[in-house]
N, C-alpha and C positions, 0 to 999 in steps of 0.2 A: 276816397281817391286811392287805385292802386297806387303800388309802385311803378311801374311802367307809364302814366300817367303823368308822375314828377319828374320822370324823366330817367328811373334807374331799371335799365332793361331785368325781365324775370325767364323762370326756364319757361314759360308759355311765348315769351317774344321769340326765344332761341327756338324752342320746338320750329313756331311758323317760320322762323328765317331757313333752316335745314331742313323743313315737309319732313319731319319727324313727328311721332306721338311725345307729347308732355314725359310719360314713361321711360322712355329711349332717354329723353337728355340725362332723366331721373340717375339712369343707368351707369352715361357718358360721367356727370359728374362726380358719382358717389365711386369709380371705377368697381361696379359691380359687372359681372358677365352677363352674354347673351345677346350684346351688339358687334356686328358686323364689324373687321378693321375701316373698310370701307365708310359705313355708317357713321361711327363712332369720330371718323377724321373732316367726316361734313358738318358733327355739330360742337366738333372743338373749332372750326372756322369760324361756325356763326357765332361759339361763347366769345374769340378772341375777335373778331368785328362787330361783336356789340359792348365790348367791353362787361359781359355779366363776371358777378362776384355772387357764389354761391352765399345763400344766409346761413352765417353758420349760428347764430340764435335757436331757427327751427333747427337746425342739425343736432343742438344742443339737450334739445326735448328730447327728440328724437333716443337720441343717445343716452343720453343720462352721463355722459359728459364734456367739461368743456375743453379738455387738449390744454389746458395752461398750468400753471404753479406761480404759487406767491414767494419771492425770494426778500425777505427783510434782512438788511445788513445795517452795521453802527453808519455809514457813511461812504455812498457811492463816489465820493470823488478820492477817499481814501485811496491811494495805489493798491495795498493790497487788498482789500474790497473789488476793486477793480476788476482786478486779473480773477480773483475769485470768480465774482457776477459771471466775466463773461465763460469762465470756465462749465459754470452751470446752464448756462445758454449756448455753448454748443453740444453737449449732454441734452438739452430738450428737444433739442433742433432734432436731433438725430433719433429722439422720441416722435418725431410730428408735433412737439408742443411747444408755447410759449412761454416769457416768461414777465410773468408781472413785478416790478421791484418797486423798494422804498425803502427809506433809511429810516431807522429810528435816534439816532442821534444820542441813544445813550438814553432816553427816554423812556422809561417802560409804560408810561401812558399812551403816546406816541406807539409804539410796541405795540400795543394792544388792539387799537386801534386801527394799524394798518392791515394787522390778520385777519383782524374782524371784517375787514372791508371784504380783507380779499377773499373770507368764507363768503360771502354774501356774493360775491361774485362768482361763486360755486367753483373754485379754483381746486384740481385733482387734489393735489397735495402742496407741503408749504414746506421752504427750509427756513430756518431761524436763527438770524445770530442774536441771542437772546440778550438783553439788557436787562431785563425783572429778574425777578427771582421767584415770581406768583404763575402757573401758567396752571391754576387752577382751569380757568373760563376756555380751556380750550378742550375740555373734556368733551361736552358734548359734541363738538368738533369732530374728534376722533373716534367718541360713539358711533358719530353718523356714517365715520367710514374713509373720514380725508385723512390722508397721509402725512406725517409732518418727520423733519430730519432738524436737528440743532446741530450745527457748524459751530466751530470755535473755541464754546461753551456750551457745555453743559446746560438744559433747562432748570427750570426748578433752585430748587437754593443753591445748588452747584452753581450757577451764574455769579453767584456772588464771589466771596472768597472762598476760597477752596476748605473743605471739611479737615478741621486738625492742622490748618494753618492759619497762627497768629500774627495776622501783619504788624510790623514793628517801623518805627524812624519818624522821620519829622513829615511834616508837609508844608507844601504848598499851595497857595488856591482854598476853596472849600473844601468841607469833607474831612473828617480825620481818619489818617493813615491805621487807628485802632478800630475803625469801623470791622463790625464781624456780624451784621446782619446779612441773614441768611444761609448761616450756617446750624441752625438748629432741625428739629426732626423731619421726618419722610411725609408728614402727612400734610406738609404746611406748603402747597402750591405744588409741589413734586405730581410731574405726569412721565407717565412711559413710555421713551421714545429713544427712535434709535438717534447713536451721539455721535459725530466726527469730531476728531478733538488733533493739534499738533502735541507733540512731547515738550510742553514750555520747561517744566522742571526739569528733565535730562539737558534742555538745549541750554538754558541757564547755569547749571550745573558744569556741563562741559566747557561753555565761555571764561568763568569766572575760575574755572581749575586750569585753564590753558593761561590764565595772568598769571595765577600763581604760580604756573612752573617757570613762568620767566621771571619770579625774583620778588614779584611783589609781592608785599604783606598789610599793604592798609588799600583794600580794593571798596570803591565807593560803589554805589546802587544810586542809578538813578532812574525809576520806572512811572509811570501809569499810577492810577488811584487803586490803591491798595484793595479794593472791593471789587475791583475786576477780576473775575475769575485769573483770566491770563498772567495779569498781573501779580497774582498771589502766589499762583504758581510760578512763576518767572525767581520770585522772593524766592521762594520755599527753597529750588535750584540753588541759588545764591550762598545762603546758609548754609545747604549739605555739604557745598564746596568750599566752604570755609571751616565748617566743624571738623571734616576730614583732613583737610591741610590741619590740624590743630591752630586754629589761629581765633581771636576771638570775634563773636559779632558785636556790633557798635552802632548803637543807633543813630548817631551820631553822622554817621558815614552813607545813610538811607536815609531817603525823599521820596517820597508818593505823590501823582498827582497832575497836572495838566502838562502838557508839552510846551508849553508856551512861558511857562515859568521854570523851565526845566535848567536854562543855562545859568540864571540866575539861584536856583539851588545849589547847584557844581561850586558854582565862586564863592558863596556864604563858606560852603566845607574847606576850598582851598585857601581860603584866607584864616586859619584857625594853626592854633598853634601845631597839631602834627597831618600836615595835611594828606590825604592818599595820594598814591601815586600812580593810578590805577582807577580807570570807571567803566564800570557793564553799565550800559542803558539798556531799558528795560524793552521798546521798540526802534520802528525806524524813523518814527516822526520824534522823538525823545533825541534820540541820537542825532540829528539833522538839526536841530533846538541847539544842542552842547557846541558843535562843530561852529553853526553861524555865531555863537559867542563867543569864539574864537579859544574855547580849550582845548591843549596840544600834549595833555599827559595819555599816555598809551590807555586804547581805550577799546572795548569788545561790544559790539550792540547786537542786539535782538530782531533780524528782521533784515536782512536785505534790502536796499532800497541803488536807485537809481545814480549814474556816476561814483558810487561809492570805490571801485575798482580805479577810476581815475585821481583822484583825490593821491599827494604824497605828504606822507606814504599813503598807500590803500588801507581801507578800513577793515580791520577783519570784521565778522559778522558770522551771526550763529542764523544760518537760514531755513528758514520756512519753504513750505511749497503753497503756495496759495492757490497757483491751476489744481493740483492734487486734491487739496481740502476739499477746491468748489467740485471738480470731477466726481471724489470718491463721493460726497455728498449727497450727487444729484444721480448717480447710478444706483444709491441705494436705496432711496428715495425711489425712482422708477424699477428697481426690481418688487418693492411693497406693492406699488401701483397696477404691477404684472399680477398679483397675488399671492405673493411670500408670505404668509401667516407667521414667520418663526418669529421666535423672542425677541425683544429689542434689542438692537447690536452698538456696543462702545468700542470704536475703532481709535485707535492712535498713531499718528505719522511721525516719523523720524522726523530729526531735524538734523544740520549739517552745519560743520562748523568751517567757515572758510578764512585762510589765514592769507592774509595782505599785507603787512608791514604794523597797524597800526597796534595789533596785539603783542606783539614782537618784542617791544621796543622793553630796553630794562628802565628800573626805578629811576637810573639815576642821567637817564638819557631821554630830556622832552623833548618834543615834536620841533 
């Protein structure tokens, strides 16, 4: 049974509705030359009153490509995921191409499996916000000639904690805050690929030395699971800016670990005999945890998030660009796709620190 048949018009319907050859529509729809303006606007009539949708399946044979990308991020409902996503889908758009998404949720089986899907689905190239630390299995992948970009993180053991950072402090939740898998050699899952990364350690570093010039000296950390790249690095920031201020680190004063037990980490430390007086959160779902707990000691987060400007005082915040990330990403990713042969590229984006009240505030004046 054709198509036509089922009832979904083909270019042989559109040919006979415009007294065109099959070849002319061929022409009209692939916008190849050689058809008349004349011609060409009789059988964009007949596609647009038979309602035809080119196959782009056979186009796909045809071609030897499919015009999409596989976009894996930790959690499309995350805001900054978000803004990300759709930064990298206007970047496709403006390629002619799509974009396939999926979360891995922190999962790297999950992970695996959605790229794998979307190799299988013959997707140009892929970006990755990497959750494993193994991206062994994507070699042949890249053999075969698909494109891949890592936002965020680093692939390969870089996904994990950051190389020659020892995360330290207590935890929360599962997992322990001394986890340092995937930080051993280059041969153990590490593939080659170009990296977009924010500056978490300068931006951390900048947050937690801007408390310090207003007076504090017992500043807490309250982040993410110490095994998160981001998050290690976010640490790492934290300590430079306390070693330099000479003041000492204390594990004591550091928590790793879910968001959702975040506020109730803050309170254990402020209920202790010297409590700080002063907390960098490590992002913006960490920081938005602490606030709805209703902690009021001057406090710097990671990550910009929504109303935060409203809020009194306002929050300061060390921000990210997340349209940037997914932008530069996905332009570098399609200049590969153009045929860029060069070496793999590790890009790093500034981050910004913006001052609102909540930074501000001295030791001895809470919210």
């Amino acid at each position: 049974m054709t198509e036509s048949a089922r009832g979904r018009p083909t270019m042989k319907d559109v040919a006979e509705a415009a007294g065109v050859a099959l070849k002319t529509v061929s022409r009209v729809v692939n916008d190849e030359p050689g058809v008349t303006p004349a011609t060409a606007e009789r059988v964009s009539a007949a596609i647009e009153r038979l309602g035809y949708r080119r196959n782009e399946s056979a186009r796909v044979l045809r071609r030897g490509s499919t015009s999409s990308i596989g976009l894996v991020i930790e959690d499309v409902a995350d805001p900054f995921y978000s803004v990300f996503g759709r930064a990298v889908e206007e970047v496709a758009l403006r390629h002619g191409s799509l974009v396939l998404s999926g979360s891995s949720g922190e999962d790297p089986l999950r992970e695996r499996e959605l790229i794998l899907t979307f190799c299988s689905r013959r997707v140009d190239g892929l970006i990755i916000v990497p959750s494993g630390t193994d991206h062994d299995y994507l070699r042949p992948e890249l053999d075969a000639g698909i494109a891949a970009v890592f936002a965020d993180r680093p692939g390969g053991p870089g996904a994990g904690t950051a190389r020659g950072t020892a995360p330290y402090g207590t935890t929360y939740g599962s997992g322990s805050a001394h986890d340092t898998s995937g930080t051993s050699g280059a041969s153990d899952g590490a593939v080659s690929c170009d990296t977009v990364l924010c500056d978490n350690a300068g931006g951390a570093y900048a947050g937690v030395s801007h408390l310090i010039r207003h007076g504090h000296r017992r500043v807490a950390f309250v982040g993410d699971r110490a095994s998160i790249f981001t998050s290690g690095e976010r640490l790492r920031g934290y300590r430079r800016a306390l070693e330099e201020a000479g003041l000492p680190f204390e594990e004591s004063l550091v928590s790793t670990g879910p968001a959702e037990q975040a506020g109730a980490a803050l309170t254990r430390m402020l209920s202790g005999g010297d409590p700080p007086t002063a907390v960098f959160t490590g992002n913006g779902r960490i920081t938005v945890a602490v606030l709805r707990a209703g902690h009021r000691q001057a406090l710097v987060g990671f990550d910009d998030f929504e109303l935060a400007d409203l809020l009194v005082p306002g929050v300061t915040v060390v921000a990210q660009d997340p349209a940037g990330l997914g932008r530069t990403s996905a332009e570098l990713l399609f200049r590969r796709l153009s045929g860029d042969r060069g070496a793999p590229e590790r890009i790093e984006l500034p981050t910004r620190l913006i001052p609102r009240g909540s930074g501000e505030l001295p030791p001895d004046r809470p919210r």
